[in-house]
C-alpha positions in Angstrom: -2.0 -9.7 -2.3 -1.3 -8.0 0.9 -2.3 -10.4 3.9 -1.8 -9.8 7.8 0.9 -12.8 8.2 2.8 -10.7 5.4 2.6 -7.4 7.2 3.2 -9.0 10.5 6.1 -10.9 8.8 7.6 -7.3 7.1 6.6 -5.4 10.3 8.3 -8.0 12.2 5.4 -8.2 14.8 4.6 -11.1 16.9 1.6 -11.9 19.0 -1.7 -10.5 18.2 -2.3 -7.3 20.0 -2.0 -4.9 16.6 -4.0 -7.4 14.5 -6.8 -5.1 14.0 -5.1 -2.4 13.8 -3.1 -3.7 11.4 -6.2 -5.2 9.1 -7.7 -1.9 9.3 -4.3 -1.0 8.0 -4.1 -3.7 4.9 -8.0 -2.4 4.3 -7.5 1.3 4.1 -4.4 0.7 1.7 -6.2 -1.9 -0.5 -8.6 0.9 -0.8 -5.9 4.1 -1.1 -4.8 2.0 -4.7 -8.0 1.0 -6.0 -9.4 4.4 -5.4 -6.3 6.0 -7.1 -5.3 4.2 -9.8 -7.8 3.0 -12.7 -8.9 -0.9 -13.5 -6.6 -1.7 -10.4 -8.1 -4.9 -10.0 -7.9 -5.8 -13.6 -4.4 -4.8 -14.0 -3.2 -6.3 -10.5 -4.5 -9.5 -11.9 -3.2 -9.5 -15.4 0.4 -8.0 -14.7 2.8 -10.0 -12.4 5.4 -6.9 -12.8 2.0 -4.5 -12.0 1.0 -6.4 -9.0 4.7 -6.9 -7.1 4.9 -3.1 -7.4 1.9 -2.3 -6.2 2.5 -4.6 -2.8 5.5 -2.9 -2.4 3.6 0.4 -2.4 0.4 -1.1 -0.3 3.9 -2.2 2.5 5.0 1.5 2.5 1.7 3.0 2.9 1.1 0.7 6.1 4.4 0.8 7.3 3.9 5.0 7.3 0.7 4.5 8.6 1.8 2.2 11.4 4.6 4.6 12.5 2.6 7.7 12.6 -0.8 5.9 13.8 -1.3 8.9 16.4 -1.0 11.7 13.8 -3.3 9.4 11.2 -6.4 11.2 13.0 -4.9 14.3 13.6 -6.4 17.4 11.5 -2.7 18.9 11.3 -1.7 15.7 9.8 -1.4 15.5 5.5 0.5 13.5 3.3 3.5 14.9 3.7 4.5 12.3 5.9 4.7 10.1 2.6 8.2 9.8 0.6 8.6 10.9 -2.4 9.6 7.4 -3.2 5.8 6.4 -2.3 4.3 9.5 -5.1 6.3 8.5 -7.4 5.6 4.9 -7.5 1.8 6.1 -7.3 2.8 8.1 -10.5 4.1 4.8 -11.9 1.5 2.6 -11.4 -0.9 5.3 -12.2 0.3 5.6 -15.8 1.0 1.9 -16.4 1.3 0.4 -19.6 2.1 -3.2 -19.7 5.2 -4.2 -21.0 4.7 -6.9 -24.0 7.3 -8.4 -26.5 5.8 -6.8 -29.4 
């Protein structure tokens, strides 16, 4: 789970000036994967492999959306500005199927 100590930690921000900024941040990715991948919560919970994955996806979304925080409202702004390393790891976790010994 993605928390603001983490971010701040990965971000390497210190003080508090950007905390809410940064929350809104954590909040608006938290909700960027649930909306976009079905039983999120179910699957973040069951699968280890599932859940470290998708942190690293919730990092690169708020790490984008902390460097481009002035085009985030900006009409001429789309997802472009994601990698193609972020879409594809959507398309991963998207189509997940846990991996079992069977």
């Amino acid at each position: 789970m993605i928390t603001l100590p983490s971010v701040k930690e990965y971000l390497r921000i210190d003080g508090s000036a950007e905390d809410a900024l940064l929350n809104s941040l954590i909040a608006a990715a938290a909700a960027y994967m649930a909306g976009s991948i079905d039983d999120y919560a179910d699957t973040y919970t069951a699968d280890a492999n599932f859940a470290a994955l998708a942190d690293m996806l919730q990092f690169a979304y708020i790490v984008e959306a902390y460097r481009n925080r002035d085009a985030v409202n900006d009409p001429r702004a789309n997802d472009k500005h994601f990698s193609y390393l972020f879409f594809a790891q959507m398309t991963q976790l998207q189509n997940w199927t846990a991996v079992t010994g069977e």
